[in-house]
Every structure is written in C-alpha cells, then in structure tokens.
C-alpha positions as CSV (number, residue, x, y, z in Angstrom):
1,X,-3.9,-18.5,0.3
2,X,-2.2,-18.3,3.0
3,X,-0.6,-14.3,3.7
4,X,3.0,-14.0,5.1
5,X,4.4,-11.9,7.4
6,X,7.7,-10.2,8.9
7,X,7.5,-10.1,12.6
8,X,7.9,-6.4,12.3
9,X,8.6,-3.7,10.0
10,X,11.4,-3.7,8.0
11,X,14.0,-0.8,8.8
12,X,13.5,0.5,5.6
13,X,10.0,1.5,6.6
14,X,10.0,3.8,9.4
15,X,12.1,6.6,7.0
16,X,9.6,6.1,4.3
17,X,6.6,6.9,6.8
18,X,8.7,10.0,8.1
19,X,8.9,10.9,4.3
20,X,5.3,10.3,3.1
21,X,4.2,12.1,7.2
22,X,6.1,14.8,5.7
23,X,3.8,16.0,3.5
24,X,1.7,17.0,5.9
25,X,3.5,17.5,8.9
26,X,6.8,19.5,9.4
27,X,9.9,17.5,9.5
28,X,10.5,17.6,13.0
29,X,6.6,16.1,13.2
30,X,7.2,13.6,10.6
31,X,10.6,12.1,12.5
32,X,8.8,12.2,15.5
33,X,5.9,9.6,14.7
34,X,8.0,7.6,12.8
35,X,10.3,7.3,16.4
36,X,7.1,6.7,18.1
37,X,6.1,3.9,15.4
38,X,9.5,2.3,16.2
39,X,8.6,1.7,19.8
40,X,5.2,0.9,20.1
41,X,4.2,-2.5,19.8
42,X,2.9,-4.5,17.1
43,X,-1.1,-5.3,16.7
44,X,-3.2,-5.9,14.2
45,X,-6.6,-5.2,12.1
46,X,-9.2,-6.4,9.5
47,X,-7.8,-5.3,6.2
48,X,-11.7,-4.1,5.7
49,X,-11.5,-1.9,8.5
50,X,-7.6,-0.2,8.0
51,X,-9.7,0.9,4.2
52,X,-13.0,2.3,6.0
53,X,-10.6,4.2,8.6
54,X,-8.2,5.8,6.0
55,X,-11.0,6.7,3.8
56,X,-8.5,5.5,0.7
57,X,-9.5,4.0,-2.3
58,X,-8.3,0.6,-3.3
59,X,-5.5,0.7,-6.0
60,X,-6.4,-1.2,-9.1
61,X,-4.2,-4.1,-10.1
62,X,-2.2,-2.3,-12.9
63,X,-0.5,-0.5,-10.2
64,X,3.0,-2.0,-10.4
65,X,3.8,-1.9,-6.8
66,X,0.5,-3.6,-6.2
67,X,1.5,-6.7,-8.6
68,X,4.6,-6.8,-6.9
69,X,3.3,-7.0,-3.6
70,X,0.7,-9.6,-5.3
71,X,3.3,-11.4,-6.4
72,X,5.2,-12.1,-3.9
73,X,2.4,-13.1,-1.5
74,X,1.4,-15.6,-4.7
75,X,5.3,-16.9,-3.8
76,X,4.6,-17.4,-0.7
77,X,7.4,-14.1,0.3
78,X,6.6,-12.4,3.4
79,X,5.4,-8.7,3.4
80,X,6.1,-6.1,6.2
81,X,3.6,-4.8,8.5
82,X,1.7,-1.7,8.0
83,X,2.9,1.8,9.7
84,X,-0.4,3.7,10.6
85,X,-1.1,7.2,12.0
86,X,-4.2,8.4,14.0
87,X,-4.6,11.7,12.6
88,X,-6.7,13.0,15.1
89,X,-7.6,16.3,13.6
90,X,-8.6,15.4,10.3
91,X,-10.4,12.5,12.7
92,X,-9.0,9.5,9.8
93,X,-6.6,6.8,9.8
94,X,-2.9,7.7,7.8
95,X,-1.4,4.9,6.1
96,X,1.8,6.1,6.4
97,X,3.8,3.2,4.9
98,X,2.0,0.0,3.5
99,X,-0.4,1.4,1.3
100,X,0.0,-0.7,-1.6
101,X,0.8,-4.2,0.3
102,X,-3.0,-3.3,2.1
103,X,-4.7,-3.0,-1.7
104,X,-2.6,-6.6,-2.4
105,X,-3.9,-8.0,0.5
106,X,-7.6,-6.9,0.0
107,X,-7.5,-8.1,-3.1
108,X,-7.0,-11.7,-2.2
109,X,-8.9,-11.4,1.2
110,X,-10.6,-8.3,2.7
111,X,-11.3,-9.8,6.2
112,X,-7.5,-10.5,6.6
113,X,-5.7,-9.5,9.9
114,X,-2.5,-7.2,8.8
115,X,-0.1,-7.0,10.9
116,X,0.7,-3.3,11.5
117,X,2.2,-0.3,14.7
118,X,-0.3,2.5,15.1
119,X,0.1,5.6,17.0
C-alpha cells in the first residue's frame, strides 16, 4: 500500500509542536523551534530509524488516533509530515508532532521514508 503525503506540514501542526515542546521547554523555547521548524526544509527518514532515535514505543492499534491515521492511509488520504526535534541534551530524537501518524505508518511498513522538518 501505497502511503500519502502533504508536501509539507499542515499549519495546524507547527502550534501543536510549540504546545507538546512546551512541556519541556519554556514558552518562549517552545515558539522558538516551532518558527525554526517552519523554515527549515523538508527531508526525510526510515520510519524504523525516527522509532530507534526517539526511543518511543509503538502505540498499539486501539489507540483512536492511530486507527484514524490508519484509516485514512487505508483511503488512500494524505497524512502530514512529521515535526522533529534534536534534543541535544537528553542526546534523543522529539517527535514533536506526528507521533501517532509514525505508529500508523510502522504498522503497515517500518522501512517507509516519512516525510518530516527536523531541527
């Protein structure tokens, strides 16, 4: 099956990295790499590899936003690119927005290329 995808992140995507960032940074922090996300460029990784570097779990498939994002790559929908973070202190990968569309993706082929901004 064949994975679809936006040419870049949706709009909606760059405030919900600031908001998940925020967690763990200060606001200012937060806002700041999700600016920075907006202007780099777009490139891409093994889906495999975006799990070893974030050292997440995969989500089972009861997760609800895990079927959704399942079910619209089973309709052929496009999904938005992934928003990642180099934490370079904690020396790990943040997903910062695209968590569950990665587990929806793995599931159907861990050696796909996602589309994704890093900084």
């Amino acid at each position: 099956m064949k994975i679809k995808w936006f040419d870049k992140p949706q709009r909606h995507d760059y405030p919900a990295a600031a908001s998940y960032l925020n967690l763990t940074k200060n606001r200012d922090e937060a806002e700041a790499i999700a600016e920075k996300l907006k202007l780099t460029e777009m490139t891409e990784f093994a889906a495999k590899d975006i799990f070893r570097a974030s050292d997440l779990s995969l989500l089972g498939v009861s997760n609800s936003h895990v079927e959704q994002d399942t079910a619209q790559i089973i309709r052929g929908e496009k999904l938005s690119p992934l928003l990642l973070y180099r934490d370079r202190v904690n020396d790990r990968l943040v997903i910062a927005d695209g968590y569950h569309r990665l587990c929806a993706v793995y599931k159907f082929d861990e050696d796909a290329m996602i589309p994704c901004k890093i900084v």
